[in-house]
C-alpha positions as CSV (number, residue, x, y, z in Angstrom):
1,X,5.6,-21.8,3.3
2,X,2.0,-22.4,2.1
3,X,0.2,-19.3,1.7
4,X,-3.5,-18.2,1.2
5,X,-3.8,-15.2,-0.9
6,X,-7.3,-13.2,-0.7
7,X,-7.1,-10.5,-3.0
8,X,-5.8,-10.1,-6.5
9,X,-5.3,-6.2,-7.0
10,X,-2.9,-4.3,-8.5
11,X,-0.9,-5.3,-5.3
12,X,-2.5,-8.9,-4.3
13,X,-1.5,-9.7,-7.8
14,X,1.8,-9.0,-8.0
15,X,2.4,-10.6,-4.6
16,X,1.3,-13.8,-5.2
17,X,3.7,-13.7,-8.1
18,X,6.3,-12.4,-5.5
19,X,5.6,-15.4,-3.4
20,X,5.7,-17.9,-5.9
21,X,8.3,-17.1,-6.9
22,X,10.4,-17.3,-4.1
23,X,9.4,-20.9,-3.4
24,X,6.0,-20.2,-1.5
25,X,2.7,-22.1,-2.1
26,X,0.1,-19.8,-3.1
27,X,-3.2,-21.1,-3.1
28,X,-5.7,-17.8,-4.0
29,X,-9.0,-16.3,-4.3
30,X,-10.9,-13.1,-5.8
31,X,-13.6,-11.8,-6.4
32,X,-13.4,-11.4,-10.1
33,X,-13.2,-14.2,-12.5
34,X,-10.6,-12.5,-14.5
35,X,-8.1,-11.7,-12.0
36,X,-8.7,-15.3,-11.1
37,X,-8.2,-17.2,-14.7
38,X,-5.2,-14.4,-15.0
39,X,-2.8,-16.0,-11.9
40,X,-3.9,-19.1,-12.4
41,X,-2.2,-18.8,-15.9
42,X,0.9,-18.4,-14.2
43,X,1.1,-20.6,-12.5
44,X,-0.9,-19.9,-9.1
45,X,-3.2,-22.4,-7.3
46,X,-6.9,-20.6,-6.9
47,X,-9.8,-21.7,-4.9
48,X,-13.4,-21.2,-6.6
49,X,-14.7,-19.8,-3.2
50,X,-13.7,-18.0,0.3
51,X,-14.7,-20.8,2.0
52,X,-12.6,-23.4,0.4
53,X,-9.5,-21.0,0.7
54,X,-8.9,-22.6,4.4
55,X,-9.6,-25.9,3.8
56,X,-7.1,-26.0,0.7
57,X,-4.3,-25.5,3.2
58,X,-2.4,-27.5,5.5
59,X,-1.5,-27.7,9.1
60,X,-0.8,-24.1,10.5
61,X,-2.5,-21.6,8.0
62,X,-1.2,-18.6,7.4
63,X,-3.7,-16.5,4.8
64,X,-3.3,-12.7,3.6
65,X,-5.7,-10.2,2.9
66,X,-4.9,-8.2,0.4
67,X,-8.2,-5.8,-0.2
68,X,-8.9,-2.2,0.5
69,X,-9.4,-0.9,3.8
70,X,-13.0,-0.8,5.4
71,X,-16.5,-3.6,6.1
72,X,-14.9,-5.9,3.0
73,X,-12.0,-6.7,5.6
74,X,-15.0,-7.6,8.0
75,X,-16.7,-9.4,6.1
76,X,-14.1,-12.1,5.0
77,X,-12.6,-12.4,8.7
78,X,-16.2,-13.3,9.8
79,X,-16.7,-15.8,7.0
80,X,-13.5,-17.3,7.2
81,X,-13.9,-17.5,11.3
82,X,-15.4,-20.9,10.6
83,X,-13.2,-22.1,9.1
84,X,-10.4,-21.2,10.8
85,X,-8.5,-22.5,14.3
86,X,-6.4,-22.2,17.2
87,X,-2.8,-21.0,16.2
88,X,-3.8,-20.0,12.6
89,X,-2.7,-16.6,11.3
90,X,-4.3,-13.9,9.3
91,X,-2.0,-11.1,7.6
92,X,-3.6,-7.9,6.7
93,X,-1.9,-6.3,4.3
94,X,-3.8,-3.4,3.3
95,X,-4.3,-0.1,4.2
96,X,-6.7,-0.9,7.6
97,X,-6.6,1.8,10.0
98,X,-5.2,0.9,13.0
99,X,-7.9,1.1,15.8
100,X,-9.8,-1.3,13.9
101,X,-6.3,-3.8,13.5
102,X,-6.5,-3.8,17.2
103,X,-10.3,-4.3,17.7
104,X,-9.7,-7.4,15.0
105,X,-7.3,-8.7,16.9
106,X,-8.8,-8.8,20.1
107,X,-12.1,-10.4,18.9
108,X,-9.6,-13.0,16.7
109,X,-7.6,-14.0,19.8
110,X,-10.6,-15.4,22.0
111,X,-10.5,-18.2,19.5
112,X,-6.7,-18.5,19.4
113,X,-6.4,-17.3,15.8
114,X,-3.6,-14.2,15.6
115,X,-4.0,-11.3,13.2
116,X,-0.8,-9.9,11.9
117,X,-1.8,-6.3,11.0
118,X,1.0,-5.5,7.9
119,X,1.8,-1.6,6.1
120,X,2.9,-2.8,3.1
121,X,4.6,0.2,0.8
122,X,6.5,0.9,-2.3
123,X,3.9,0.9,-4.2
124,X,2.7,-2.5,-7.5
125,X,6.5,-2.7,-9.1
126,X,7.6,-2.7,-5.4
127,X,4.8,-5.9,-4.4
128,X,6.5,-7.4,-7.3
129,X,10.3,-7.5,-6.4
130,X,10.5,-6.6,-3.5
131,X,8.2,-4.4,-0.9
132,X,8.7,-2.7,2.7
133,X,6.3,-3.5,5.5
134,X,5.7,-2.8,8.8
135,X,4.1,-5.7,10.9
136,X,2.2,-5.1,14.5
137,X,0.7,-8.2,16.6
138,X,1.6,-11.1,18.3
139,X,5.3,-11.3,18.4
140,X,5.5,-15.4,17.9
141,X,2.9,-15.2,15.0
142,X,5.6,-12.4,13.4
143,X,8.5,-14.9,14.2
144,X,6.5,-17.7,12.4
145,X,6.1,-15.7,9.4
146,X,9.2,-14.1,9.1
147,X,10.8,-16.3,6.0
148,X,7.8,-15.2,4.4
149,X,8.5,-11.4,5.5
150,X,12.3,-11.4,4.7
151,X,12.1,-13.5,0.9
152,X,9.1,-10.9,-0.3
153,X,10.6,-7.9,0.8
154,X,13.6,-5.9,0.2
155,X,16.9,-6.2,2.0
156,X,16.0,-4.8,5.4
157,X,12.8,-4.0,4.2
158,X,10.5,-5.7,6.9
159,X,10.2,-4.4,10.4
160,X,8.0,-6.1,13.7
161,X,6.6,-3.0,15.2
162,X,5.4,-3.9,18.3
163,X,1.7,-5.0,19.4
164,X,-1.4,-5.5,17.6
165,X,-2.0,-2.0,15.8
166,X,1.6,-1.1,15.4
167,X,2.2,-1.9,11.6
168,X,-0.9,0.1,10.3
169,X,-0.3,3.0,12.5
170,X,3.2,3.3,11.3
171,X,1.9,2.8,7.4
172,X,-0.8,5.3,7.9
173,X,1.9,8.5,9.6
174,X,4.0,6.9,6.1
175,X,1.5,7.7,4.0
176,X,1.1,11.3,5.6
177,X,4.6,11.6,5.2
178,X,4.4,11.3,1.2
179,X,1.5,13.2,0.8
180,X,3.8,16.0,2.3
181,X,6.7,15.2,0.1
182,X,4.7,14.8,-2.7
183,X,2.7,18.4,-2.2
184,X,6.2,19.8,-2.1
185,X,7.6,18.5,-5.2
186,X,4.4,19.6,-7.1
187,X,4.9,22.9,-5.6
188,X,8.4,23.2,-6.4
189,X,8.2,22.3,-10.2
190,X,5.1,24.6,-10.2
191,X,7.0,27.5,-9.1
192,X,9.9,26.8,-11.4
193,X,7.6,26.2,-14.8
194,X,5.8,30.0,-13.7
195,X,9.2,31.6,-13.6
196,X,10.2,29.9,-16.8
197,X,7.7,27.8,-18.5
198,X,10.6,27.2,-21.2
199,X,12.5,25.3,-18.3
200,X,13.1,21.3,-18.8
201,X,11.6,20.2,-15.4
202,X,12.4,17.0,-16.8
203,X,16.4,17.6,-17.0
204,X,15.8,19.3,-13.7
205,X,14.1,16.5,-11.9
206,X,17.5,14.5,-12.9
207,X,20.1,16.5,-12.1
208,X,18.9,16.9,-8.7
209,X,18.4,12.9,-8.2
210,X,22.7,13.3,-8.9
211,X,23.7,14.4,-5.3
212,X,21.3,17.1,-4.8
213,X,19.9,16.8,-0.5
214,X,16.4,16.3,-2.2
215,X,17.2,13.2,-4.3
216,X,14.6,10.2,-4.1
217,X,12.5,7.6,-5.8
218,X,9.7,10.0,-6.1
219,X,11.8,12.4,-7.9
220,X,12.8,9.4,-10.2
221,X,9.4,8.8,-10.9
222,X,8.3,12.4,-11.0
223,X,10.9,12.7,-14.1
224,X,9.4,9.6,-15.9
225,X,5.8,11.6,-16.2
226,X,7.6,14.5,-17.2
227,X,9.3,12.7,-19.8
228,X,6.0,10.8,-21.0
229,X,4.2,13.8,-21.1
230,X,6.3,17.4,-20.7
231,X,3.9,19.9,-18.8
232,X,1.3,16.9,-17.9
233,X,-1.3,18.6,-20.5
234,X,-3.0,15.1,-20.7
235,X,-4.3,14.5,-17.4
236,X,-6.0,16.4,-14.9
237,X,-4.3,17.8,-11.5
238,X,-6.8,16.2,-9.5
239,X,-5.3,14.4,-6.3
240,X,-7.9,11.8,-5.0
241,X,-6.7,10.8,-1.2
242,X,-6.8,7.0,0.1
243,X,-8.3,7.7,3.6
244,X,-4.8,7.5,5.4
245,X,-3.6,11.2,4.9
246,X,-7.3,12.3,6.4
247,X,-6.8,9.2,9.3
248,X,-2.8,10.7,9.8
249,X,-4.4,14.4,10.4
250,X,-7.0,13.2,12.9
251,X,-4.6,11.1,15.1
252,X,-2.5,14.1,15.4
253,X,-5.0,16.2,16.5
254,X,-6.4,14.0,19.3
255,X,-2.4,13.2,20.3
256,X,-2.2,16.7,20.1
257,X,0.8,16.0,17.9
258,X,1.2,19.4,15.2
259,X,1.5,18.3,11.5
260,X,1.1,21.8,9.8
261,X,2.5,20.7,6.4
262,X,0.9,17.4,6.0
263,X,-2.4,19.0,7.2
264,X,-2.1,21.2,4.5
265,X,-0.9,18.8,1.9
266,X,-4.2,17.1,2.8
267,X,-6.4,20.1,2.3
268,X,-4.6,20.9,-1.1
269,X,-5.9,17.2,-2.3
270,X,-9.3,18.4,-1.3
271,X,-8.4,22.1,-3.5
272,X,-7.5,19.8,-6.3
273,X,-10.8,18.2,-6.8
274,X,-12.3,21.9,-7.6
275,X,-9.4,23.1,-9.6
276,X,-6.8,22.0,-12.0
277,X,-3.7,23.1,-10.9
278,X,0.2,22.1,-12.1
279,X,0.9,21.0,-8.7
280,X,-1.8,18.4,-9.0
281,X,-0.7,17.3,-12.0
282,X,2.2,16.6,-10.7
283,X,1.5,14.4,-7.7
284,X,-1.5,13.2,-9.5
285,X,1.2,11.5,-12.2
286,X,3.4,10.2,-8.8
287,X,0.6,8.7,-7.5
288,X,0.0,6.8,-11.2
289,X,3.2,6.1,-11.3
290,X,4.2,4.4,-7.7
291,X,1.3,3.1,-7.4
292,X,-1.2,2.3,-10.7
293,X,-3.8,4.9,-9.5
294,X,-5.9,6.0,-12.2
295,X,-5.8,9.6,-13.7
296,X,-8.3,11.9,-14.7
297,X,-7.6,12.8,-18.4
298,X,-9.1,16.1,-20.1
């Protein structure tokens, strides 16, 4: 397929790569320059403008946005509105929450363009060789894409949700998912390294990834920052949140759905940001380490 790429992130990046590599056309734009010059030196068509990004492909266009959530998202579905027409498809792959995936939607499809709203997770490695999303909207817009879907993401790693919302909701109650798992790994280790602070969290973290009920990626990864660094001395336990823990919490309470331990692994990222804690340290690494996030070093 021919593909318009609007974004070059950490995750937009490695995408296109992903793409291209599996035989799509990626014809891109960004913002910066750099990121620009960057996939074009391997090999990536770019555009020198939004506005071109449409007109540089052919027949049915299918284009993703890749860019965090919020008014940026706005801003280039209004500009590329123009350009755009009947039977076209946008993908939005970040992080949008989902009432405004479905108030998109609705304002796209009085003009007959469809807006597939996509979770994508498993973090940049994952965006390179092989991600996991979650796709809401118009079920024969889905079915159109879905050679894209199944050759960028992992074996059974791509799901259609249901209607226009469906995808982001599912990625956001994800995301409030890990920030619980995470919370209660740092809290673990912490625990362990007060009763011992001689213990190799480390050896510990690798053992139980060998059968233990509690094995995971995250583990995997938590024992690659232990080993980089043993107690995390160089960076901060500060654990910044992306929006979608806080939008996971809110739903809940007006479904008047109870999420006790996520609520509170969202209030301990707020305690993090006033004190420096092993526990932060800990998710603060995982975070860096799924998902490129910058750390705060001492």
């Amino acid at each position: 397929m021919q593909i318009g790429l609007i974004g070059l992130g950490k995750m937009g990046y490695n995408l296109a790569l992903n793409m291209t590599r599996n035989g799509h056309s990626v014809v891109a734009f960004d913002a910066s320059k750099a990121a620009m010059e960057k996939i074009q030196s391997e090999g990536v068509q770019t555009v020198s403008s939004l506005n071109e990004l449409p007109q540089a492909l052919s027949g049915r266009r299918v284009i993703w946005i890749m860019v965090p959530a919020g008014q940026v998202v706005d801003v280039i579905i209004n500009n590329l509105k123009n350009y755009l027409k009947a039977d076209d498809i946008l993908i939005d792959g970040g992080n949008s929450f989902y009432k405004e995936s479905i108030s998109r939607a609705k304002e796209l499809e009085k003009m007959g363009v469809h807006l597939l709203d996509c979770g994508t997770s498993g973090g940049v490695n994952s965006a390179l060789n092989g991600v996991c999303t979650m796709i809401g909207g118009w079920k024969e817009a889905f079915e159109y894409c879905t050679p894209l879907f199944k050759s960028i993401c992992v074996e059974q790693g791509f799901l259609y949700c249901g209607k226009s919302g469906s995808g982001h909701f599912v990625k956001m109650v994800t995301v409030g998912i890990e920030y619980s798992m995470m919370q209660s790994i740092g809290e673990g280790l912490e625990l362990m390294k007060e009763h011992n602070p001689n213990l190799d969290l480390a050896a510990i973290t690798n053992v139980l990834n060998h059968g233990s009920v509690v094995r995971s990626w995250l583990l995997e990864l938590t024992q690659h920052a232990l080993e980089e660094d043993k107690n995390l001395e160089s960076i901060k336990g500060v654990m910044h949140s992306s929006g979608e823990g806080k939008w996971t919490v809110e739903t809940a309470l007006e479904m008047g759905v109870p999420m006790p331990v996520t609520t509170l692994s969202l209030l301990m990222r707020y305690r993090s940001q006033q004190d420096d804690t092993f526990s932060g340290k800990v998710v603060a690494a995982l975070r860096n380490e799924f998902g490129g996030h910058a750390v705060e070093k001492k």
